[in-house]
ZAMIDREN-590972 format. One record per residue (C-alpha): residue number from 1; z, x, y. Coordinates in nm, 3 decimals, m for minus. Last residue first. Example, Ala and Ser with C-alpha at 12.3 -4.5 7.8 and 13.67 -1.06 7.14 Angstrom:
BEGIN
2; 0.714; 1.367; m0.106
1; 0.780; 1.230; m0.450
! end
This chain:
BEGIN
287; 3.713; m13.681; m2.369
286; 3.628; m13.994; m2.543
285; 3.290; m13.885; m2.681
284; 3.417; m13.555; m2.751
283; 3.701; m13.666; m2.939
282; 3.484; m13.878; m3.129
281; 3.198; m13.656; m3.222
280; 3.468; m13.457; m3.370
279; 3.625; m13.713; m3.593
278; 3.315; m13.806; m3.725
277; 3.228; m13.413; m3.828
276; 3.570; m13.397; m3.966
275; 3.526; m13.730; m4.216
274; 3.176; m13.544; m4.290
273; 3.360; m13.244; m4.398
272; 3.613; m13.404; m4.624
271; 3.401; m13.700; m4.778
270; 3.168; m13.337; m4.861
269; 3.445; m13.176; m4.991
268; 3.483; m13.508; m5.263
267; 3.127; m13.483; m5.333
266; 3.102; m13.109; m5.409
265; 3.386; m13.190; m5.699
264; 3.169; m13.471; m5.803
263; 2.838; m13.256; m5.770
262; 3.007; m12.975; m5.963
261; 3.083; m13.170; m6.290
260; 2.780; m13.384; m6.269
259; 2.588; m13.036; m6.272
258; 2.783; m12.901; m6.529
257; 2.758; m13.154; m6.745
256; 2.344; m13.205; m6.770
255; 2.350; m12.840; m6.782
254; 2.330; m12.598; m6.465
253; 2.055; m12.345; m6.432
252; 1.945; m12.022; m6.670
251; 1.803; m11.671; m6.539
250; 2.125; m11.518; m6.503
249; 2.079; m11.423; m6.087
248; 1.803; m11.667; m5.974
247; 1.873; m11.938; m6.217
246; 2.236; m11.954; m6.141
245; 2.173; m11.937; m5.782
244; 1.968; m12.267; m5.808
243; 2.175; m12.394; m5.996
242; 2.409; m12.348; m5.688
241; 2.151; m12.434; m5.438
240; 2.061; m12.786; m5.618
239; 2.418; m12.859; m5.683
238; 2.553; m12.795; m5.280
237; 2.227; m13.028; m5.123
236; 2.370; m13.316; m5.360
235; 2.694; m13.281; m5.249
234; 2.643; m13.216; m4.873
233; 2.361; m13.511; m4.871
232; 2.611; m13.736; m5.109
231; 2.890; m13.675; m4.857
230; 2.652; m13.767; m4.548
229; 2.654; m14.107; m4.726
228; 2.998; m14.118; m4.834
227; 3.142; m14.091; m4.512
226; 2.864; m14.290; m4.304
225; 2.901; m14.595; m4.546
224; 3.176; m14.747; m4.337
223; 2.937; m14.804; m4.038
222; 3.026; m15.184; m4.040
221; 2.999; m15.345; m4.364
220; 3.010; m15.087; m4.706
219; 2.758; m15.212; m4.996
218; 2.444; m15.141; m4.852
217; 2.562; m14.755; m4.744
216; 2.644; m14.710; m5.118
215; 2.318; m14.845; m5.254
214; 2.114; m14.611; m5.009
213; 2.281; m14.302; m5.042
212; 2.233; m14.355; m5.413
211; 1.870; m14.452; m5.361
210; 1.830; m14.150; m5.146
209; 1.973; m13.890; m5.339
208; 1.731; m13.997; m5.657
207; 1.430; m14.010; m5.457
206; 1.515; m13.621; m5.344
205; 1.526; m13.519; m5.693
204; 1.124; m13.483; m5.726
203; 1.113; m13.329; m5.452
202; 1.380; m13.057; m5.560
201; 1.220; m13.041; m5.905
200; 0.891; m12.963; m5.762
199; 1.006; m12.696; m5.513
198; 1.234; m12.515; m5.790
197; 0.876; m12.530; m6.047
196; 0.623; m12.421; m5.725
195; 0.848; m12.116; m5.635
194; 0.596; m11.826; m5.693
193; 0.326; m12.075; m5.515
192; 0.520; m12.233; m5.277
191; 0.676; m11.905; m5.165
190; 0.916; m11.645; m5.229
189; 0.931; m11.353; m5.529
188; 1.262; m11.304; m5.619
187; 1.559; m11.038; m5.481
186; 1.805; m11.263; m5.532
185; 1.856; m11.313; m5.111
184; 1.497; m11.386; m5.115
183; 1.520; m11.642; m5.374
182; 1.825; m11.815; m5.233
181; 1.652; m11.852; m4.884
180; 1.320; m11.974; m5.040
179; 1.524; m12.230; m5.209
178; 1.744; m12.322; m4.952
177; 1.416; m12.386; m4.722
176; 1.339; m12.608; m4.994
175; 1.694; m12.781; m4.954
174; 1.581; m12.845; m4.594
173; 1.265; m12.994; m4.648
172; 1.413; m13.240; m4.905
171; 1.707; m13.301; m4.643
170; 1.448; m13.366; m4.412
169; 1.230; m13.600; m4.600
168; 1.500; m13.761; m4.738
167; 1.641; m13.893; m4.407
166; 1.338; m13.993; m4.259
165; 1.280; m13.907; m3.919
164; 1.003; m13.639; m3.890
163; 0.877; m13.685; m3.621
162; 1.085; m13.510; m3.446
161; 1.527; m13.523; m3.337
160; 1.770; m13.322; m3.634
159; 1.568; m12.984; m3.529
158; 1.834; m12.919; m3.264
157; 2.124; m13.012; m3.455
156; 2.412; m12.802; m3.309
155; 2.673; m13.047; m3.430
154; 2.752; m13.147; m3.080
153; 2.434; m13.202; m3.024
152; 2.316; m13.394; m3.305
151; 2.618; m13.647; m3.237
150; 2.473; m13.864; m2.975
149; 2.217; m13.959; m3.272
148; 2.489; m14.147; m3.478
147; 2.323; m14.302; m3.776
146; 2.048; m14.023; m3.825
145; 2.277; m13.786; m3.680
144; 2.545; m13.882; m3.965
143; 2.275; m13.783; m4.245
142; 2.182; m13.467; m4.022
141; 2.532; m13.374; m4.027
140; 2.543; m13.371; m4.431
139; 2.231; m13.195; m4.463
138; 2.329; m12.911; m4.221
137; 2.657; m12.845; m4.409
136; 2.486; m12.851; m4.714
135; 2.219; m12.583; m4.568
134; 2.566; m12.443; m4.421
133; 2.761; m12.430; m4.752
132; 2.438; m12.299; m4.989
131; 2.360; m12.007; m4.727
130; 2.724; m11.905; m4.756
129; 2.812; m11.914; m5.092
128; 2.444; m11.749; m5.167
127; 2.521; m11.436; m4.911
126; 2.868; m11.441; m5.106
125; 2.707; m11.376; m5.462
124; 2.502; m11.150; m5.288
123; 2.662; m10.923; m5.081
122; 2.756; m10.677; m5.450
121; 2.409; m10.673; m5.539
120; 2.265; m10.442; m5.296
119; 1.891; m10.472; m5.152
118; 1.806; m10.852; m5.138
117; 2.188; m10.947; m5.043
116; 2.151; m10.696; m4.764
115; 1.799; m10.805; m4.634
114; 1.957; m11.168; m4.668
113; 2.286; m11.086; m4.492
112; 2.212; m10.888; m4.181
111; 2.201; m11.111; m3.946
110; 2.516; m11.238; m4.023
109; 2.658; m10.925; m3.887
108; 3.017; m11.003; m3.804
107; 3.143; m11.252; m4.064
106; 2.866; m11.116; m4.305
105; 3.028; m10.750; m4.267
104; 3.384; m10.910; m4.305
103; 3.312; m11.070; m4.597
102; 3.157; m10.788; m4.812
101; 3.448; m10.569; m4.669
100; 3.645; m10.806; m4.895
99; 3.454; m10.776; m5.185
98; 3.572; m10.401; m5.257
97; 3.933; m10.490; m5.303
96; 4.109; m10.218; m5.516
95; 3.848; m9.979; m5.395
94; 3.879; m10.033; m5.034
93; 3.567; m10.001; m4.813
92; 3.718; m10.025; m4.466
91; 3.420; m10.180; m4.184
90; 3.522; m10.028; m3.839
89; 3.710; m10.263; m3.578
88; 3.997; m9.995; m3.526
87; 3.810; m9.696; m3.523
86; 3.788; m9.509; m3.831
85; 3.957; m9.173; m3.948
84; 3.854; m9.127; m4.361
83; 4.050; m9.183; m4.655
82; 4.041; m9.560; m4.678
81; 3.644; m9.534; m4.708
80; 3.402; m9.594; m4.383
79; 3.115; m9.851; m4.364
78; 2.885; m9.821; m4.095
77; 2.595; m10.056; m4.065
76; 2.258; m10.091; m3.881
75; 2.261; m9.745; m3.793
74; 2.113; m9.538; m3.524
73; 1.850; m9.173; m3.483
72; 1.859; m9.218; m3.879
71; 1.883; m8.901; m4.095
70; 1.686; m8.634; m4.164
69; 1.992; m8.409; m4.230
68; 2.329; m8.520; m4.374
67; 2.610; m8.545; m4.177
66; 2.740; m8.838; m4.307
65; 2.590; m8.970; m4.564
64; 2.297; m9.216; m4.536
63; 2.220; m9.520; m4.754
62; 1.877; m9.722; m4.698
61; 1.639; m9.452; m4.915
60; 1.904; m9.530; m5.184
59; 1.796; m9.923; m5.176
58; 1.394; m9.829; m5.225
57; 1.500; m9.575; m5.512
56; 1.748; m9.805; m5.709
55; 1.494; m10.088; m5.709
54; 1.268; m9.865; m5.830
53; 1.455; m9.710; m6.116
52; 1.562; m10.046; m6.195
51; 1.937; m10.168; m6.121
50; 2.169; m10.146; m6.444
49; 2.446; m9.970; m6.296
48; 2.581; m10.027; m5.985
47; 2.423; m9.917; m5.639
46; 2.636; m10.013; m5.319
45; 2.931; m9.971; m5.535
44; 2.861; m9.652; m5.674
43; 2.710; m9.448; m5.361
42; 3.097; m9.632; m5.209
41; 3.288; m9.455; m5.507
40; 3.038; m9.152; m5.523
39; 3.125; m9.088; m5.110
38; 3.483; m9.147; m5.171
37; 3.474; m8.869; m5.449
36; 3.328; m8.645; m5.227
35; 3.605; m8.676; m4.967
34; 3.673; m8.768; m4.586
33; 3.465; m9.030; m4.582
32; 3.152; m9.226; m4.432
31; 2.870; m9.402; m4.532
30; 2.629; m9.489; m4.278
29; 2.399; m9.790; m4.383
28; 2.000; m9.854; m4.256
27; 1.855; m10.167; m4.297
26; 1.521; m10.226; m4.330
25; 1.347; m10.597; m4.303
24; 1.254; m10.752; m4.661
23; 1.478; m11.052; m4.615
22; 1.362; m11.164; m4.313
21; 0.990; m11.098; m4.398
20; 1.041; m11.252; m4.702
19; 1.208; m11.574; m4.472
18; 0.932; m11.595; m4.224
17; 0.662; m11.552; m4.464
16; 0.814; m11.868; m4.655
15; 0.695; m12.088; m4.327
14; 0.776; m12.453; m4.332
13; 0.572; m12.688; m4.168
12; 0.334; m12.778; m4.546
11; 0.724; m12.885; m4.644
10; 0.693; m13.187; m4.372
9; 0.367; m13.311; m4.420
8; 0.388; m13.280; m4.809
7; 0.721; m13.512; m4.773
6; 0.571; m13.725; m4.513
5; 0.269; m13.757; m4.745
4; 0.482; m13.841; m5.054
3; 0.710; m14.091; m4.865
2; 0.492; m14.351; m4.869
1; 0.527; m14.361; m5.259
! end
């Protein structure tokens, strides 16, 4: 029970403005090609069937042609079909393969990936991917931080130190943050009160993380519970943003068995990733 105020003092910190605001910022995209029919395969793409006339509208009024009138003094984002003459580091839309200029946009414009998982559909299955991996991948060095402070640093950490030290209250705080994150990205209404159901369960869930963490660090001597322990804050951190992004996108979460099905496999990356992070922080200590 003493963790209920830390847990209310630490969420009440977090700022869901911040991340509408993020995700609701314009961003303007430069199509171009040597044909018409290049032009209606990318128009296509960016805007599928099955959007809303309004959501159709508000993304449109984000995609320019080239040479059209009225346009843009700059662009956020270029994106240039096969048939069309394009420097060497231009985005290629390629029919056969549209998901891969997906990656390299995110790879090079981060930035970018909420307001363009918000506004086109195809960036955001992989906006999710990658907003689920590094909140996991956050939660899982935090967990070693707690145990090895020297090694906040190196991972980046720089909210791991405050005063707010407990283990579950920062992974809870940070897989809310997920939440408003995966919301955004899907194009759902953000904040505690719009949220209140995913914030609850995620609270609620935290006490469950921690006694497992606990039990397994209790019953491995000398450090050896650092593995599994950051594992179980990657694994558990992973399941609650991929039902998550489930719910957001189909409207329906993971069962009973498919959540114990994809925290086990999520476990076993997360032994992998925290065994790296250890490994790290000891070449660099002994360097």
């Amino acid at each position: 029970m003493s963790l209920f105020p830390q847990l209310r003092k630490a969420i009440a910190t977090l700022n869901p403005n911040e991340v509408r605001e993020m995700a609701e910022q314009r961003v303007d995209i430069r199509l171009i090609a040597a044909q018409a029919s290049s032009y209606t395969a990318m128009a296509d793409w960016l805007l599928p069937e099955g959007l809303s006339p309004a959501k159709r509208t508000e993304a449109s009024l984000m995609i320019h042609l080239e040479g059209e009138e009225n346009k843009p003094s700059s662009f956020d984002l270029e994106i240039y079909a096969e048939d069309a003459i394009a420097p060497a580091d231009a985005f290629i839309f390629r029919r056969e393969d549209p998901r891969r200029v997906v990656r390299e946009i995110l790879d090079k414009k981060e930035e970018l990936g909420l307001p363009l998982a918000r506004l086109f559909t195809p960036f955001r299955e992989e906006v999710c991917s990658r907003l689920i991996h590094k909140l996991s991948l956050e939660n899982a060095g935090f967990s070693l931080a707690t145990a090895l402070p020297n090694i906040a640093p190196i991972l980046g950490l720089g909210w791991a130190a405050g005063e707010f030290a407990s283990d579950s209250v920062v992974l809870t705080m940070n897989q809310v943050r997920l939440a408003f994150f995966l919301g955004a990205a899907n194009d759902r209404p953000v904040g505690y009160t719009d949220q209140r159901t995913e914030v609850a369960s995620i609270i609620a869930g935290a006490f469950g993380w921690r006694a497992i963490a606990r039990e397994i660090v209790s019953k491995i001597p000398m450090g050896g519970g650092l593995v599994p322990k950051a594992a179980i804050a990657y694994a558990g951190t992973y399941v609650i943003g991929k039902s998550l992004e489930r719910y957001y996108r189909f409207g329906y979460k993971y069962t009973r068995g498919e959540r114990r099905e994809a925290y086990e496999n999520a476990f076993q990356k997360g032994k992998v990733i925290a065994a790296n992070l250890i490994e790290r922080f000891k070449a660099r200590k002994t360097a």
